[in-house]
N, C-alpha and C positions, 0 to 999 in steps of 0.2 A: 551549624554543623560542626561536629569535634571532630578532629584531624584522626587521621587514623593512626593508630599507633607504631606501625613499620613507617609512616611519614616521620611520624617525633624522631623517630629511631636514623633514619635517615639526615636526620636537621642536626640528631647532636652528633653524629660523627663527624659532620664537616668535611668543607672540601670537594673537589670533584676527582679524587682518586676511585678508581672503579672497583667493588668489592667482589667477594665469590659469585654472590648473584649476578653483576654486572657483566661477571664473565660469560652465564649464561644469557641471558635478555639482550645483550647487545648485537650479537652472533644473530638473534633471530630480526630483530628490528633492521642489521644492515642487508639479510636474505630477503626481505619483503620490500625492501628500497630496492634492492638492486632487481627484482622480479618487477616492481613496479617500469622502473628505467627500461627494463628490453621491452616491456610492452609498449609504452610509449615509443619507441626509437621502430618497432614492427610498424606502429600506425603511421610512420611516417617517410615508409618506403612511396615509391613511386607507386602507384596504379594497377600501369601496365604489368607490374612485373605478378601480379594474382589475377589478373581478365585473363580467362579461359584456363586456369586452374581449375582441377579437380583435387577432391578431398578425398585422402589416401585411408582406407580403413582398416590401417597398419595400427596394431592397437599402441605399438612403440611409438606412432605421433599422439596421444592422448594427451602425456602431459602437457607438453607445447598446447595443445588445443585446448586443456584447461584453465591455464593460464590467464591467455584469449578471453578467454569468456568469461572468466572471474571478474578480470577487470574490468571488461564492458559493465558487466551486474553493478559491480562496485561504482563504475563512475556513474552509472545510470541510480544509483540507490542515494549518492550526494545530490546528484540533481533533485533529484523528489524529495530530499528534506529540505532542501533550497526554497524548492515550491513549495512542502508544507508551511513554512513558515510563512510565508507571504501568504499562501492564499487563504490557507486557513484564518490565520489572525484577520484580515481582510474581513472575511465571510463572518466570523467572532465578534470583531466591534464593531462594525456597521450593517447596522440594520438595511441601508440602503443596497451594500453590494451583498448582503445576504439573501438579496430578492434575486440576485441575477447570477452570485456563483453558487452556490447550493442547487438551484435547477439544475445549472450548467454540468457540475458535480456531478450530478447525477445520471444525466445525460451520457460524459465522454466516457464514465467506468461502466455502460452498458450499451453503448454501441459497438460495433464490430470496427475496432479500431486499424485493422489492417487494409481495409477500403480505403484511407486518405495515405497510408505509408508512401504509397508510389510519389504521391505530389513533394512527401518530407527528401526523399532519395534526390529526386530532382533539386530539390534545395541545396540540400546540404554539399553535393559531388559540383553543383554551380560555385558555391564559397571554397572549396579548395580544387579546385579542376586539375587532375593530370596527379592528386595524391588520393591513399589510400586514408585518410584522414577525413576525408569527407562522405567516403561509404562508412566508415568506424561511428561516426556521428551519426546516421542516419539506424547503423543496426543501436545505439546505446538509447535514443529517440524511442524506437518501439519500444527496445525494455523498460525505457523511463513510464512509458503509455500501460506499463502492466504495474507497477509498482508504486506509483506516485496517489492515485485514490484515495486509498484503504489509509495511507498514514496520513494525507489529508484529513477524511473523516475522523481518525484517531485525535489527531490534534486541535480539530475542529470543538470534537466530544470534550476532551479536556479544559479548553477552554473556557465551554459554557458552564462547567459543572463544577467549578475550583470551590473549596468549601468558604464558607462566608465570612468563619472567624480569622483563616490564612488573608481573605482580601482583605475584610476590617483593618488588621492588623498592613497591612502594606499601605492602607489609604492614612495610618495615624502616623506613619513614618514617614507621611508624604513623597511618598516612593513617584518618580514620573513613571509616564506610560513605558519608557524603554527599560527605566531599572526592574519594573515590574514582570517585566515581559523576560524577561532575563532569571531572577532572582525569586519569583514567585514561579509564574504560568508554566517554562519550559521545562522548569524541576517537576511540578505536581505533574506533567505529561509524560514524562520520559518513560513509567515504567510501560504502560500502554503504547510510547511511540516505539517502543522497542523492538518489543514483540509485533508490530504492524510491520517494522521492518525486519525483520525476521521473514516475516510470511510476505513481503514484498518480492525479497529477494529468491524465495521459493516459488513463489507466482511467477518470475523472470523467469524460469527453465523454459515453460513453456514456450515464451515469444522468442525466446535464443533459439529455437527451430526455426522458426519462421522466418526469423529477421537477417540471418546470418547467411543465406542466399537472398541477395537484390537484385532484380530486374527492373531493368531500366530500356526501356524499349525492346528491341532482341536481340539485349544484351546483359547475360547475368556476371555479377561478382559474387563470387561466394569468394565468404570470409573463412580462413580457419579455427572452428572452433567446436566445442562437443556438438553444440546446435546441428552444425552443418556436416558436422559426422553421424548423427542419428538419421537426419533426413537424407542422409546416401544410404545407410543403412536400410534405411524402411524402402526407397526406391529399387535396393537392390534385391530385400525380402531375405536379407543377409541376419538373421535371426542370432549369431556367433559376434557379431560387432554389435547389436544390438545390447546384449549382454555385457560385453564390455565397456560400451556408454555408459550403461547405469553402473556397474565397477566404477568407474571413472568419477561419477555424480557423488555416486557413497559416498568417495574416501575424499573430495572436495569440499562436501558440504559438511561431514565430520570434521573439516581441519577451520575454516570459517567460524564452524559452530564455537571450536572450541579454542581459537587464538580472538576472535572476534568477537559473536553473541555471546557467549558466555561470559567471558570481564566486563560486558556492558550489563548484565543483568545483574551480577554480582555488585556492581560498582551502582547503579539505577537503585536497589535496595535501600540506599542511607535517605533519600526521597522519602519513603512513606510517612503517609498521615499517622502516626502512633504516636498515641502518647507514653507507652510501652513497651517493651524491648522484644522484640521477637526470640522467644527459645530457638529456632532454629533461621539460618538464613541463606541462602545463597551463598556458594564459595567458587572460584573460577584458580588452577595453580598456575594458569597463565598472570592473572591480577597479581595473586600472592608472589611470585616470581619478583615479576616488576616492582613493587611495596617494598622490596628487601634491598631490592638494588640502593645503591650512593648517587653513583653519577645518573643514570637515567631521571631519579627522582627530582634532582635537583634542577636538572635541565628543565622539565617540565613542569615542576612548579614556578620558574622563573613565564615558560608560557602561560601559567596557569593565573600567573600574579599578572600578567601585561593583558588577557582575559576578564578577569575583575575588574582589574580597573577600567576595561573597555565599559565592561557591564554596567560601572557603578556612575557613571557619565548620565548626568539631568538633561538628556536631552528631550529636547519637547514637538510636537508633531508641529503645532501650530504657533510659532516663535509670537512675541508678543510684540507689539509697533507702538510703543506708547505716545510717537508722534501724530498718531490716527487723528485727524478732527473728531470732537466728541461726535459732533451730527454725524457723522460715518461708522461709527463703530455701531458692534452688535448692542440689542437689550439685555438686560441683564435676565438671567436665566430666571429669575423668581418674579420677574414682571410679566403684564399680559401681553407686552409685544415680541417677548420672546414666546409664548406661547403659538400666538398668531404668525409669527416667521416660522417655526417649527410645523405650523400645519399647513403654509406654503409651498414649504420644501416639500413636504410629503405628497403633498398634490400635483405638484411638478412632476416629480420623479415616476409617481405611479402612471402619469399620462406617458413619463419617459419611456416607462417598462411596456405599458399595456400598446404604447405605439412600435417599438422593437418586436414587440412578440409578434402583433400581428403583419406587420413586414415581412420578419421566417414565414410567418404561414401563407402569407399572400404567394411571396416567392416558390414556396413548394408548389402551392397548387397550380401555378400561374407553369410550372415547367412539367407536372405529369398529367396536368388535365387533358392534354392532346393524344394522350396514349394511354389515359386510364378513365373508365366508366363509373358511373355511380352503383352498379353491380357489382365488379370487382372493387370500388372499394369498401363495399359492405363485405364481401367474402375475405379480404384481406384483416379488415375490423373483427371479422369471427376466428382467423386462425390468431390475431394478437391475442384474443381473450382465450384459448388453449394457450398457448404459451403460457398466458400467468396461472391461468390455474395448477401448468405444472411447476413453475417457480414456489406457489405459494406452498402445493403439499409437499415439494423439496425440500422447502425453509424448514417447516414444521417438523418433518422427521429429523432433518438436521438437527433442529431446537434437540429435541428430544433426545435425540443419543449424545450432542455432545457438550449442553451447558451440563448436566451434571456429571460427566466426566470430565469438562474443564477446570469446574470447581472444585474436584477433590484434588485434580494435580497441581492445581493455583495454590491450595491450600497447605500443601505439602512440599517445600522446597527440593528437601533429599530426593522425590520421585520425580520433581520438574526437571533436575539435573539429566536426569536417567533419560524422560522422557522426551526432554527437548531434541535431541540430535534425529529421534525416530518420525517426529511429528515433523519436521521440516524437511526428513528424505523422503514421507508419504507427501505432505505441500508440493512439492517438486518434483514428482513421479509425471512424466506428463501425461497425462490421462490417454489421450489420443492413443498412444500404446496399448492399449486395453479396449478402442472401438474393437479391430477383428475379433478378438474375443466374443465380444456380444453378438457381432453380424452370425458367428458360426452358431453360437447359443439359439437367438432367435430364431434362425434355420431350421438348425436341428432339429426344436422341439415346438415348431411351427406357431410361436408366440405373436402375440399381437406388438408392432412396433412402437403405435403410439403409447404402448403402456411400455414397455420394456428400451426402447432407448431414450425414456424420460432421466432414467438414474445416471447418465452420461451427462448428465449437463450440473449434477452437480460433484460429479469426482472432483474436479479440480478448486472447486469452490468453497465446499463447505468447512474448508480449512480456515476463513473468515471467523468461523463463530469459536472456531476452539482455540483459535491464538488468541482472540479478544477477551472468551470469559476466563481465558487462564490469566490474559494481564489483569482483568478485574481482580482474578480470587486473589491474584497475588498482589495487589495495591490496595488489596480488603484491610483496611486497619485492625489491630492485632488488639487491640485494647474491646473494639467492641465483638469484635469478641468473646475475651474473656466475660464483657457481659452477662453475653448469652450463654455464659456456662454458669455462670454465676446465677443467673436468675432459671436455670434449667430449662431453658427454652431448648425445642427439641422435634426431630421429625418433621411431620409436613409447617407446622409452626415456623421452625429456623427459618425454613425456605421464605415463607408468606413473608414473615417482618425483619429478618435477618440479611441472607446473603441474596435475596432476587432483588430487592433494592438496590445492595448494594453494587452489585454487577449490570444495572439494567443500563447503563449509557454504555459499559463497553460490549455489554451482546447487540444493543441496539446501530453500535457503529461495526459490528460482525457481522449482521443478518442485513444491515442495506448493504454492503459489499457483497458478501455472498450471493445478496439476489442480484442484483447488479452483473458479479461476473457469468449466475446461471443464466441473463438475458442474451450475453455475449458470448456464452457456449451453444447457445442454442442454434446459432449459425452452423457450428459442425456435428453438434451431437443429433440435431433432428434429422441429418440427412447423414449414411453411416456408410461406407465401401470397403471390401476386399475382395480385392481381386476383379471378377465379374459380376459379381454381386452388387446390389447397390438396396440398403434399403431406407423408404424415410417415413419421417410420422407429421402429421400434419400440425403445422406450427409456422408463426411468423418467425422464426428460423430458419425451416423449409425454403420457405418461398425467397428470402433474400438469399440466400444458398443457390438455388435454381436461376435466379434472374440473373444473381452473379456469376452463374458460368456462360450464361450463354449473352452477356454482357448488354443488359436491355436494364441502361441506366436510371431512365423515368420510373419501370418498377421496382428498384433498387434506393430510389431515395425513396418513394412511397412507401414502401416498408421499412425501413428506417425509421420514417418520420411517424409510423405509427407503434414502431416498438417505442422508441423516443416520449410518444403521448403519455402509453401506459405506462411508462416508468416512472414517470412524475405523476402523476395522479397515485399511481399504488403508492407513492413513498408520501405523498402528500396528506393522502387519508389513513397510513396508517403509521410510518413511521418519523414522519416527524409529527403526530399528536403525541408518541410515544418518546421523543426527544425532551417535548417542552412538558411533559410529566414528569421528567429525569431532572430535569433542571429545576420545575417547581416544588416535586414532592419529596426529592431523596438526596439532594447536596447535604453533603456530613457539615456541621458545624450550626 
C-alpha cells in the first residue's frame, strides 16, 4: 500500500505543531470526546433517579435524546464487530464449528429476538443493581441482537472467497494465521464489512423503539432517547412529535453518514483487488480534512505504527512443544495415520452434533407435547410453509428491483456519494410507521390480508440486498472490467459472465439476511392494528404473535421451533449450495 500523499505531506513538515487544518479537525474530534464523556457520565447516574420517568415530547429534548441513542447504536455496532471477528473467523476456519455456528447463525437472525430480552434486562440490572448502567447494557444488547448477523455473514462471505493468488501469495511469505488475518482477510473484507455496517446501524432504529423502554416485572425504565420518544408518540397518536422523530433521524443519520461511513468508505477503497487504477473513487472532505492536518496525522500514525506492529507478531494458534515424546505427538499430515485421526475426529464430532441436536429436539417436544396435538402441529407445519412462500416471493421481487440498481450505484462512485445518505434514512425508516397506513388501505378497499400485509414484512428488510450488491459492485475489480469493454461484452451477456459472478457471494450474504430478518418481521407484520381494528394473515408469524399475547408459552416455543426448522432447511437447500458455488466457481484469481 503507498502512503497517501497529504500523509508524505504530513511527514515532511515535521513536528507536532498543529497547522490550518488542525485548527479545524481538532475542534471536531474534542466535540465527539467530549459528547462521548456526558453520555457515559448519564449511564452512570443512579437508577432511581429515571424509574417512573416519562419521556417529554418537547421536540427541544431531541437533541439530548439523540445523543442517547447514537451511542447505544455506536457502542452496540463495536460490539458486533467484536463478534464478527470471532465468530465469523471461527465458522471460516473450522469445519467443525462451521457445523454448529452457521445453523446457529441462522437461527438467532430469524427468531423473534425480543422473546428472550426480558431474561438479558434481568441479567444485566443484577451486574450493576441500583445504576442506570445496567438498563444501558441491556437496551445496547437488543441493538447489538439487530446488528451483529448481517456483518457476521458479511465477514463470514469474505472469508471463504479471498481470491487464491492474494492467499498463494500470503502462504509464500509464510505469513502465520494472525498476520494473515490482519494483513490479508480484514483488508479484502472491509469494503463489504462496511456497508453491513452501515445497514447494521440502520437496522438499530428499529430495536431502539423497543428496547429503550424495559419492563422488568411491573416495573418499566424507560430510557431517554429518540426510541422511547417515538413509542410516546405512537401511544399518544401525537402524529406532530412523530414528525419530529424522523426530523431528528434525518439530520443524525446525515451527520454519522458523513463524519463516519463516509471516511470509512473513502478510506476501505485503497483495499480493492485491481490491478488498475480506478478513474473515479470515493472522496469523504471529512478524510480529506484529517490528511491535511500535522498533529492529528502524526498522533495517529504513531497509533497506526504500534497497530502494525501488533499485526505483524507470528503468533501461532497452536504453540509448538518440541519436548512432546515422539509416541505422543500427532502423525504427519501426509501419512495414513493422519488420515485415520482425521476421520476419527470427524466421527466423533458428528456423533457430537447429531447427539446435541437431537437433545433440543427432545427437550422441545418433551415440554409442548402436553399441550399440543399431532393436529395442531400439522396446522402449525401448514402456516410455517405460508410463511416461506411469502419470504421466498419477497426475496425474489427484492432480487429483482434491487441487485440491478445496486450494481449501477456500486459501480458509480459519484452516485454512491449522493446515494448513500438516502439509502440508509430509507434502512432506518422504521417500517412499523407505515403498518396503519396499510390497515386503513386494506379496509378501505376491502383487500385480502394474506396477500396485502405480505409487503410489511419485507419493508424493513430488503435493504440487506441493496447495501450488499452495492459493496459487491463497488469491490468489483476495475481492471476486469476494463476487460469486458475491451472484449465488448455487453447486455444480458455482461450480466451472465461478468458482474452476477462477480457479486454473487455478496447478494448471497444480502438475501439470507433479508430472508432471515423477513422471518422475524413476520411476528408483527402478519398480525397488523390501529386503533380498533386489528387485521391478520395466516402465517407462522400470526400464531407466535397470538400465543404471545395471551402468553401460552408451550405454543410459543412450538412455533419458534418450527419457524427455526424452516429456516435451516430453506438456507440449507438453497443458499448455502449457493455459498459453496461462490467459493468454487467465482473466486477471482
Amino acid at each position: 500500500m503507498h502512503a497517501h500523499p497529504y500523509l508524505a505531506l504530513g511527514r515532511k513538515a515535521g513536528g507536532l505543531l498543529p497547522n490550518r487544518w488542525d485548527l479545524v479537525a481538532i475542534p471536531l474530534v474534542l466535540g465527539a470526546v467530549v459528547l462521548i464523556l456526558l453520555g457515559l457520565h448519564q449511564a452512570s447516574v443512579p437508577l432511581g433517579e429515571i424509574e417512573g420517568t416519562t419521556v417529554s415530547l418537547d421536540p427541544a429534548n431531541l437533541p439530548d435524546y439523540a445523543l442517547r441513542t447514537t451511542l447505544r447504536m455506536l457502542a452496540a455496532l463495536a460490539a458486533s464487530l467484536i463478534f464478527t471477528f470471532i465468530y465469523a473467523t471461527l465458522a471460516a476456519k473450522s469445519r467443525y464449528a462451521e457445523m454448529i455456528l452457521v445453523p446457529v447463525l441462522d437461527v438467532l437472525q430469524s427468531v423473534p429476538v425480543l422473546g428472550y430480552i426480558s431474561f438479558t434486562v434481568v441479567f444485566f440490572l443484577s451486574l450493576f443493581p441500583g445504576s442506570v448502567l445496567g438498563a444501558e447494557l441491556a437496551c445496547i444488547f437488543a441493538i447489538f441482537t439487530s446488528q451483529a448477523w448481517n456483518m457476521a455473514f458479511s465477514f463470514y462471505q469474505s472469508l471463504r472467497t479471498v481470491p487464491r493468488d492474494l492467499d498463494e501469495a500470503s502462504r509464500s511469505f509464510r505469513f502465520s494465521a494472525w498476520q494473515r488475518f490482519w494483513r490479508l482477510e480484514v483488508p479484502f473484507a472491509m469494503p463489504g464489512l462496511i456497508w453491513n455496517m452501515m445497514m447494521s446501524m440502520s437496522g438499530g432504529w428499529f430495536f431502539v423503539v423497543a428496547s429503550e423502554a424495559i419492563t422488568v416485572g411491573d416495573k418499566t425504565i424507560t430510557l431517554p432517547g429518540i426510541g422511547a420518544y417515538v413509542a410516546t408518540a405512537i401511544e399518544q397518536r401525537d402524529l406532530a412529535a412523530v414528525g419530529w422523530a424522523i426530523l431528528a433521524m434525518t439530520v443524525v443519520i446525515i451527520i454519522y453518514d458523513q463524519v463516519l461511513f463516509r471516511p470509512l468508505v473513502a478510506w476501505s477503497d485503497k483495499f480493492r483487488c485491481d490491478q488498475t487504477a480506478s478513474q473515479t473513487k470515493p472522496e469523504s472532505w471529512v478524510l480529506n480534512i484529517f490528511l491535511r492536518t500535522r498533529f492529528l496525522v502524526r498522533l495517529t500514525g504513531s497509533l497506526a505504527a504500534g497497530f502494525q506492529a501488533l499485526s505483524d507478531l507470528r503468533l501461532r494458534l497452536m504453540p509448538a512443544l518440541p519436548g512432546l515424546p515422539s509416541r505422543l505427538r500427532l502423525p504427519s499430515p501426509d501419512g495414513l495415520g493422519w488420515r485415520i485421526a482425521m476421520i476419527a475426529m470427524d466421527v466423533i464430532w458428528y456423533i457430537f452434533v447429531a447427539v446435541g441436536a437431537a437433545w433440543v429436539a427432545w427437550s422441545v417436544i418433551d415440554y409442548v407435547s402436553a399441550s399440543v396435538s399431532w393436529n395442531e402441529l400439522e396446522q402449525v407445519a401448514i402456516l410455517g410453509l405460508y410463511t416461506l412462500i411469502r419470504v421466498a416471493l419477497l426475496i425474489a421481487v427484492a432480487t429483482v428491483i434491487w441487485v440491478p440498481l445496486g450494481v449501477m450505484i456500486g459501480l458509480r462512485p459519484r452516485l454512491a456519494e449522493r446515494v448513500q445518505p438516502l439509502a440508509q434514512f430509507l434502512a432506518a425508516f422504521p417500517a412499523n410507521l407505515l403498518f396503519p397506513v396499510a390497515v386503513v388501505g386494506i379496509v378501505t378497499f376491502s383487500l385480502n390480508p394474506n396477500i396485502w400485509l405480505s409487503p410489511l414484512m419485507i419493508l424493513g428488510t430488503q435493504w440487506y440486498i441493496l447495501f450488499n450488491v452495492i459493496a459487491g459492485a463497488t469491490a468489483f475489480p476495475n481492471d476486469l472490467r476494463e476487460a469486458a469493454v475491451n472484449f465488448r461484452i455487453s447486455g444480458w451477456q455482461w450480466w451472465r459472465t461478468v458482474m452476477l459472478p462477480g457479486i454473487l457471494p455478496y447478494y448471497v450474504t444480502g438475501a439470507i439476511t433479508a430472508s432471515g430478518g423477513a422471518w422475524n418481521a413476520s411476528i408483527v407484520a402478519e398480525v397488523v392494528s390501529w386503533g380498533d381494528t386489528k387485521l391478520s394473515a395466516a402465517g407462522i408469524g400470526a400464531y407466535i404473535a397470538d400465543n404471545t399475547a395471551s402468553g401460552d408459552y408451550p405454543h410459543i416455543v412450538l412455533g419458534i421451533a418450527v419457524m427455526s426448522l424452516y429456516v435451516i432447511l430453506f438456507n440449507r437447500l438453497l443458499w448455502r449450495p449457493l455459498y459453496r458455488y461462490a467459493e468454487r466457481k467465482m473466486r477471482l484469481g
